[in-house]
C-alpha positions as a printed NumPy array, in Angstrom:
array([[  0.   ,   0.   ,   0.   ],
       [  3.435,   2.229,   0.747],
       [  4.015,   1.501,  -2.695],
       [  1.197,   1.825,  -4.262],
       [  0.172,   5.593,  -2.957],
       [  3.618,   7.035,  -3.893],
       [  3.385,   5.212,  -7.442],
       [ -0.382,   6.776,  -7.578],
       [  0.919,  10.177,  -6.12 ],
       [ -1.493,  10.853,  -3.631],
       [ -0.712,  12.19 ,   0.179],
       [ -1.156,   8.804,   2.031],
       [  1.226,   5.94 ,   3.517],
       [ -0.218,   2.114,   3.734],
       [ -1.263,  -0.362,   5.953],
       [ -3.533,  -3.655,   5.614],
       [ -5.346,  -5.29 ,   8.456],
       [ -8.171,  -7.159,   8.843],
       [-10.494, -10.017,  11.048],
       [ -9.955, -13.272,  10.469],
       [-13.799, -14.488,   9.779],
       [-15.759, -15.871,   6.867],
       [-18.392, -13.072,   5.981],
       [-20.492, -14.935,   4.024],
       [-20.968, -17.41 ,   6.641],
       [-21.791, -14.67 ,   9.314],
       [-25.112, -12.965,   9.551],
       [-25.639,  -9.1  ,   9.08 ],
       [-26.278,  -8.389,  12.388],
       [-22.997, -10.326,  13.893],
       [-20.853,  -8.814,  10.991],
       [-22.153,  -5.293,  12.412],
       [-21.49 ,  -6.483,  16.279],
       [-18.013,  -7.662,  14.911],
       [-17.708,  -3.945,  13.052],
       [-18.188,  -2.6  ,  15.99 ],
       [-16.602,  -3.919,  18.579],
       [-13.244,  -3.975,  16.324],
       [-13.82 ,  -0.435,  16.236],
       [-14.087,   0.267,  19.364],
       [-11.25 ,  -1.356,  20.127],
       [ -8.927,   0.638,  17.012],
       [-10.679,   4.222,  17.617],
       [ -7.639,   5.574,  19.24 ],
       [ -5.506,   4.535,  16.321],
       [ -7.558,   5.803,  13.309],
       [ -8.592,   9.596,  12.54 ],
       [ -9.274,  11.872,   9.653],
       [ -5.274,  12.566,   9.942],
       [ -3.944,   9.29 ,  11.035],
       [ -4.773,   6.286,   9.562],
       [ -8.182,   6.085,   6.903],
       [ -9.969,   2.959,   6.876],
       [-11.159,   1.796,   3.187],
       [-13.023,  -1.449,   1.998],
       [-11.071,  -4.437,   0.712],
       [-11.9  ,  -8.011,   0.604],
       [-15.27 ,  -9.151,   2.477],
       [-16.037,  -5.34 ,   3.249],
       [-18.533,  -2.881,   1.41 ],
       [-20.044,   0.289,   1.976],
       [-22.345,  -1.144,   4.969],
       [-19.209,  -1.901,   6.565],
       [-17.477,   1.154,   6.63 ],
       [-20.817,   3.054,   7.744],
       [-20.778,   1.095,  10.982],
       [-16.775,   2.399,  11.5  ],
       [-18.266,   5.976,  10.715],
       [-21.029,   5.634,  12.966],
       [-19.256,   3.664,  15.839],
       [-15.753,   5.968,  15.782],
       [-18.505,   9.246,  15.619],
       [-19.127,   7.875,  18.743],
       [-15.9  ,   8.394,  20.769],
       [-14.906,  11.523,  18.501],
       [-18.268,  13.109,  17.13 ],
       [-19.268,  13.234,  13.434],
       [-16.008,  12.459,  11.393],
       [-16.873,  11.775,   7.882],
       [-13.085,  11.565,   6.735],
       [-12.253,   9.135,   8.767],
       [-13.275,   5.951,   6.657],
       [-13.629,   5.902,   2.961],
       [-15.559,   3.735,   0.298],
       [-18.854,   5.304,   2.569],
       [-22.55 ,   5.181,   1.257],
       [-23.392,   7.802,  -0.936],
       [-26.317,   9.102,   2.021],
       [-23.203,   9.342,   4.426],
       [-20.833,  11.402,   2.693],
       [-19.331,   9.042,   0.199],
       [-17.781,   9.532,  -3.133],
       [-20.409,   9.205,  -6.45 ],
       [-17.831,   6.456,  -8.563],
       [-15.941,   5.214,  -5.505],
       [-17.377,   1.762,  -5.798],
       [-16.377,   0.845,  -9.597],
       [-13.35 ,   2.751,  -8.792],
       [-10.741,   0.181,  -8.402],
       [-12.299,  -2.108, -11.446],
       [-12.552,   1.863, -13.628],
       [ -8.959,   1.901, -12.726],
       [ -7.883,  -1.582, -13.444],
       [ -9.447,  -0.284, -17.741],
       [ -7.699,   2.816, -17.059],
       [ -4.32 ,   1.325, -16.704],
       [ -4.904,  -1.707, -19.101],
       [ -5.966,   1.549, -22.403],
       [ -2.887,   3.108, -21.178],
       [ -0.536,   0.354, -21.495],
       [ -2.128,  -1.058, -24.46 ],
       [ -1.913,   2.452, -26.459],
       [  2.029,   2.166, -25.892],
       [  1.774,  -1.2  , -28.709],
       [ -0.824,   0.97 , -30.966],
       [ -3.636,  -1.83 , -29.97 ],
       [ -7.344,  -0.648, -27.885],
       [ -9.751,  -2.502, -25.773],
       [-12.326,  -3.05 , -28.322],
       [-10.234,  -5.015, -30.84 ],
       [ -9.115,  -7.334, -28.782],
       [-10.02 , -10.745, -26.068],
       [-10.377, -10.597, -22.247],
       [-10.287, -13.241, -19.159],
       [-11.367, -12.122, -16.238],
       [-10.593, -14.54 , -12.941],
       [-12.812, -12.902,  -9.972],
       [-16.141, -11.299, -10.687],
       [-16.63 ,  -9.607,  -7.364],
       [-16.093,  -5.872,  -6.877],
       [-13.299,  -5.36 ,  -9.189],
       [-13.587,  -8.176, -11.534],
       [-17.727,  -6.973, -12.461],
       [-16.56 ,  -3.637, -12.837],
       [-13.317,  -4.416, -15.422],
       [-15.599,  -6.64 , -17.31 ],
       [-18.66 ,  -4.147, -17.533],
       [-17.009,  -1.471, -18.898],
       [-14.45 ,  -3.618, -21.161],
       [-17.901,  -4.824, -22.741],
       [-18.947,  -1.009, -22.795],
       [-16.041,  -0.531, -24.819],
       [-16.498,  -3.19 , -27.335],
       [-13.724,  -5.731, -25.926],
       [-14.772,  -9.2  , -26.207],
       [-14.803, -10.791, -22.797],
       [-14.312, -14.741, -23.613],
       [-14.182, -16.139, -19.922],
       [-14.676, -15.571, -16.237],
       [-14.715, -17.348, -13.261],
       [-15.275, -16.889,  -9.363],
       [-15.597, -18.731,  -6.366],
       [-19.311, -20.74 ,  -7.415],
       [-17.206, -22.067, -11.52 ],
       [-16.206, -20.683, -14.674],
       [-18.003, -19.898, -17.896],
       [-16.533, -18.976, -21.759],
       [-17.701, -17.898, -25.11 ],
       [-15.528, -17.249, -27.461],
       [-18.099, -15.213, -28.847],
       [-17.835, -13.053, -25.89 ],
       [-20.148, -12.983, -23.02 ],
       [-22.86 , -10.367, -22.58 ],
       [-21.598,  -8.777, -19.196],
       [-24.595,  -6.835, -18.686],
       [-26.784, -10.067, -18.878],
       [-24.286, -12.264, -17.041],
       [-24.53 ,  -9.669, -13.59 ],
       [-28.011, -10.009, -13.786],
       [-28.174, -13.481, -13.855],
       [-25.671, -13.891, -11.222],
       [-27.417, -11.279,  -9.129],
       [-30.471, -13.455,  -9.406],
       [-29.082, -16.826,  -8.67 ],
       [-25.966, -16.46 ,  -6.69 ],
       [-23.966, -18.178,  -8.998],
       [-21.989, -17.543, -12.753],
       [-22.674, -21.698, -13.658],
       [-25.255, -22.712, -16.321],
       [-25.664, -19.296, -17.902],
       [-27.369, -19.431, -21.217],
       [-25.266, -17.135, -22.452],
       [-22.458, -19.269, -22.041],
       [-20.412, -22.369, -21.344],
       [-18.968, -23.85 , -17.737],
       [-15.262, -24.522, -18.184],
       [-13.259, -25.66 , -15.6  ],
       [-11.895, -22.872, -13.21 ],
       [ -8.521, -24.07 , -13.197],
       [ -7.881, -23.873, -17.394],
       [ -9.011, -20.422, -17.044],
       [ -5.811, -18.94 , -16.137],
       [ -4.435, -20.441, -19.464],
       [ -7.3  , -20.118, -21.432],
       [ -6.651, -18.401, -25.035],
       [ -6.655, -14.423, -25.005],
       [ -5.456, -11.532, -25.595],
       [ -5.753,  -9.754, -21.941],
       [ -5.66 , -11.805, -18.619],
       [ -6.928, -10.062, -15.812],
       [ -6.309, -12.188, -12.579],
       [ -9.197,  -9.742,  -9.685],
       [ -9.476, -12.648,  -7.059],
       [ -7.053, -14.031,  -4.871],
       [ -2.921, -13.388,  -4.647],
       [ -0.873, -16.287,  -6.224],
       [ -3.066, -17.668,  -8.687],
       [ -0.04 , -17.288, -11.224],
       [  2.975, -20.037, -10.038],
       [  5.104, -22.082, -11.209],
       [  2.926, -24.756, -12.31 ],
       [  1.004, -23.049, -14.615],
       [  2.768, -20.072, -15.448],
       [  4.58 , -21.606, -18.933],
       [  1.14 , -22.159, -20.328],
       [ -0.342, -19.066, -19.943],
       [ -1.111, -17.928, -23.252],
       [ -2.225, -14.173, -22.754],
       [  0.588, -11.191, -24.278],
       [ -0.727,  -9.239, -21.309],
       [ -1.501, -10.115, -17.792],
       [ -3.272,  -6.858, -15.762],
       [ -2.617,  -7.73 , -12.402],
       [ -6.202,  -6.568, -10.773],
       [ -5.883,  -8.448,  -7.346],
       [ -2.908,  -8.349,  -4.818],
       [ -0.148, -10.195,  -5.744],
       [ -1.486, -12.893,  -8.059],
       [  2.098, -13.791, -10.25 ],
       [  4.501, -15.584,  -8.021],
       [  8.302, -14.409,  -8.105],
       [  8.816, -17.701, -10.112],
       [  5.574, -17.281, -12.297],
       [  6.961, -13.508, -12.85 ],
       [ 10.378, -14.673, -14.075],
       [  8.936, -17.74 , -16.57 ],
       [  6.43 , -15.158, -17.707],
       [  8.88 , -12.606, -18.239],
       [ 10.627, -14.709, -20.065],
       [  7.855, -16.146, -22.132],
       [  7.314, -11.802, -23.236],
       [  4.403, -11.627, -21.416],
       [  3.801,  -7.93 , -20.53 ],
       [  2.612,  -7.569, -16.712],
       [  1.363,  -4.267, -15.732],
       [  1.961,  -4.847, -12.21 ],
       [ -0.591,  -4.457,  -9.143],
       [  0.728,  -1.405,  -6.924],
       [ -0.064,   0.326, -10.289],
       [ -3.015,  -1.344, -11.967],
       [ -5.163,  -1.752,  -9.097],
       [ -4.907,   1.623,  -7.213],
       [ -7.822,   3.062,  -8.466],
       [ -9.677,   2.241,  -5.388],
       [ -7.278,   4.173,  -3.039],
       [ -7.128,   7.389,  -5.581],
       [-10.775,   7.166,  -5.421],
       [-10.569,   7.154,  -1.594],
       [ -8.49 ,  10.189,  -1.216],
       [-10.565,  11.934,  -3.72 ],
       [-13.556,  10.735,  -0.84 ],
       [-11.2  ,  11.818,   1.743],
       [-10.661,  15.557,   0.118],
       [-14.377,  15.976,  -0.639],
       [-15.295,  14.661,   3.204],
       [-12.783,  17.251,   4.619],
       [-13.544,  20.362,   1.849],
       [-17.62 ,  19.482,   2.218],
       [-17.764,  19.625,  -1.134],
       [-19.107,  17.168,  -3.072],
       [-18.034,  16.185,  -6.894],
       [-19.828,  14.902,  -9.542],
       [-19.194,  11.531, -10.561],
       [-18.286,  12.962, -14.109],
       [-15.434,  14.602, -12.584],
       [-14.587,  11.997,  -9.965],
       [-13.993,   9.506, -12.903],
       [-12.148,  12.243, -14.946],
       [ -9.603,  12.98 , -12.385],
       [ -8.745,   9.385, -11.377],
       [ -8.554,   8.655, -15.475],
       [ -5.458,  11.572, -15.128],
       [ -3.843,  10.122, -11.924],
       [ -4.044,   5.98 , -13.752],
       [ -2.768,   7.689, -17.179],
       [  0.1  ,  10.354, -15.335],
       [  0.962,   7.509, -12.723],
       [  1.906,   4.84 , -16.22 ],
       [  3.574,   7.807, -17.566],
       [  5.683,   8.211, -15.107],
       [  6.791,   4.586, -14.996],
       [  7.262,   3.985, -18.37 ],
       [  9.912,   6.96 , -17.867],
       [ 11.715,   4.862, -14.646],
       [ 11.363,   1.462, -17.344],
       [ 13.604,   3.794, -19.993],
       [ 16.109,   5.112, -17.726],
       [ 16.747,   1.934, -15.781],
       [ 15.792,  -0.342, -18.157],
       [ 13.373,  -2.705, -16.999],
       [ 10.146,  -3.903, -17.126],
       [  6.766,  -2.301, -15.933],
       [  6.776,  -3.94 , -12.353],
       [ 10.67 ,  -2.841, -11.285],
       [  9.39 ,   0.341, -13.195],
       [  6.672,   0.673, -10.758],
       [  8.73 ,  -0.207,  -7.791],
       [ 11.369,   2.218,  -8.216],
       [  8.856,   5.066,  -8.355],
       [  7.497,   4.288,  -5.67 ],
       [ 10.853,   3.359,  -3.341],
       [ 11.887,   6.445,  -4.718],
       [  9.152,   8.769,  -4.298],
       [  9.439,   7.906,  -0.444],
       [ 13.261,   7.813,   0.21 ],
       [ 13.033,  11.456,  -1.688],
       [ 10.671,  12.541,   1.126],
       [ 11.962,  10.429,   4.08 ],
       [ 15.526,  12.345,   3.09 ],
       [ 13.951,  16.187,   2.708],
       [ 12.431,  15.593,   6.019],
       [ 16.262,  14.672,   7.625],
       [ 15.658,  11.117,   8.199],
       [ 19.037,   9.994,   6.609],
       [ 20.324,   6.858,   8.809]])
């Protein structure tokens, strides 16, 4: 997350934590009691100029209401103190497609640099939560062909393409992506090497190893989720060609979307989404800009391009402020 906010240039540092639970297996009312009581017990630790809660895996908007309303508590009405908020409570119009707006973003910036665009060309998407839904909605909006996706309940393909709009609704309705009409099941594990153009791994971290990363058969993996290519998987792909635009870039439209929360929480002015989506389209677009320039003058490839903006963008700061060793 360190990374990740320098490489997106944006005023924040980065921490993950969590509760180890199973949401889906908890009710609402005991994920609220959990909420709660975690909160009360991290209230002294967060604040509107601390440390900024936002929603990652098994969280949403209901989630961070209940850290809003629980912290407002102990320290009266702080709307900046948790991002990713319902809209009623102060939260950002585009904040929840953000990360999966970002994740297209990045992918039409780095395609542009080989003269190719979304709509010519074939997508896999592995996740169809949050940020998976939201890559694949607006690839389809844009005319790419989305040939395969998978989550936790199977897998479908068409190498037709798949009509996302369709295939939310139907999973909406029945909890599941199997036995869509508009579609075939495949088996989740040959989706990762399944024929296309674009893979965009949105689920878990890992999913890319050794065992299957010499028959991937994309030419360019978006790396959506945390951490989803292995060191070894990175170095056989690398090999292989395979471009990887790496994750501290490609999936920090979610946290640019959060400070842009954070700014309009602490300004009380709100944006339109129009201009919400605008500005994060000019951080994703600057932010590959400006590691394609670290790839040129160190010559390397996307993800030690990333890295040493970021690494750098710190130590710069850590040294102006006199922290030399």
């Amino acid at each position: 997350m360190t990374w990740k906010t320098a490489v997106a240039d944006i005023p924040y540092g980065g921490a993950k934590g969590g509760i180890g639970c199973t949401p889906r297996e908890l009710s609402k009312s005991e994920l609220e009691r959990l909420t709660r009581v975690f909160t009360q017990k991290i209230h002294d630790l967060i604040g509107t100029h601390t440390d900024v809660p936002a929603p990652d895996m098994g969280t949403n908007a209901q989630t961070m209401a209940w850290i809003l309303d629980e912290y407002s508590k102990f320290h009266g009405h702080s709307p900046a103190v948790v991002t990713g908020k319902p809209i009623d409570l102060g939260g950002s119009l585009g904040r929840e497609a953000a990360t999966g707006r970002g994740v297209v973003f990045g992918t039409e910036a780095l395609l542009a640099e080989y003269g190719k665009s979304v709509k010519d060309l074939t997508f896999v998407i592995q996740g169809f939560g949050n940020v998976g839904s939201w890559a694949a909605r607006l690839i389809h909006e844009r005319g790419g062909k989305v040939i395969a996706v998978s989550d936790i309940t199977g897998a479908i393909k068409n190498p037709n393409g798949i009509d996302i709009t369709e295939l939310i609704k139907y999973k909406e309705n029945t909890g599941s992506l199997l036995n869509f009409s508009g579609g075939d099941n495949m088996d989740p594990n040959e989706l990762l090497v399944h024929e296309c153009d674009v893979l965009i791994p949105s689920a878990l971290g890992g999913v890319l190893n050794r065992e299957n990363a010499s028959s991937v058969k994309a030419k360019f993996i978006v790396e959506a989720a945390n951490h989803p290519t292995d060191p070894e998987a990175d170095e056989i792909l690398s090999k292989k060609g395979v471009i990887i635009l790496p994750d501290i870039y490609a999936n920090a439209g979610g946290v640019t979307v959060s400070y842009f929360e954070w700014v309009q929480n602490i300004q009380g002015f709100m944006w339109d989404e129009e201009k919400v989506n605008n500005e994060l389209q000019r951080y994703m677009t600057r932010a590959f800009h400006n590691i394609k320039n670290m790839c040129k003058t160190h010559e390397c490839n996307l993800r030690m391009g990333a890295f040493t903006l970021g690494v750098n963008r710190v130590a710069r700061a850590t040294v102006l402020r006199g922290w030399e060793a």
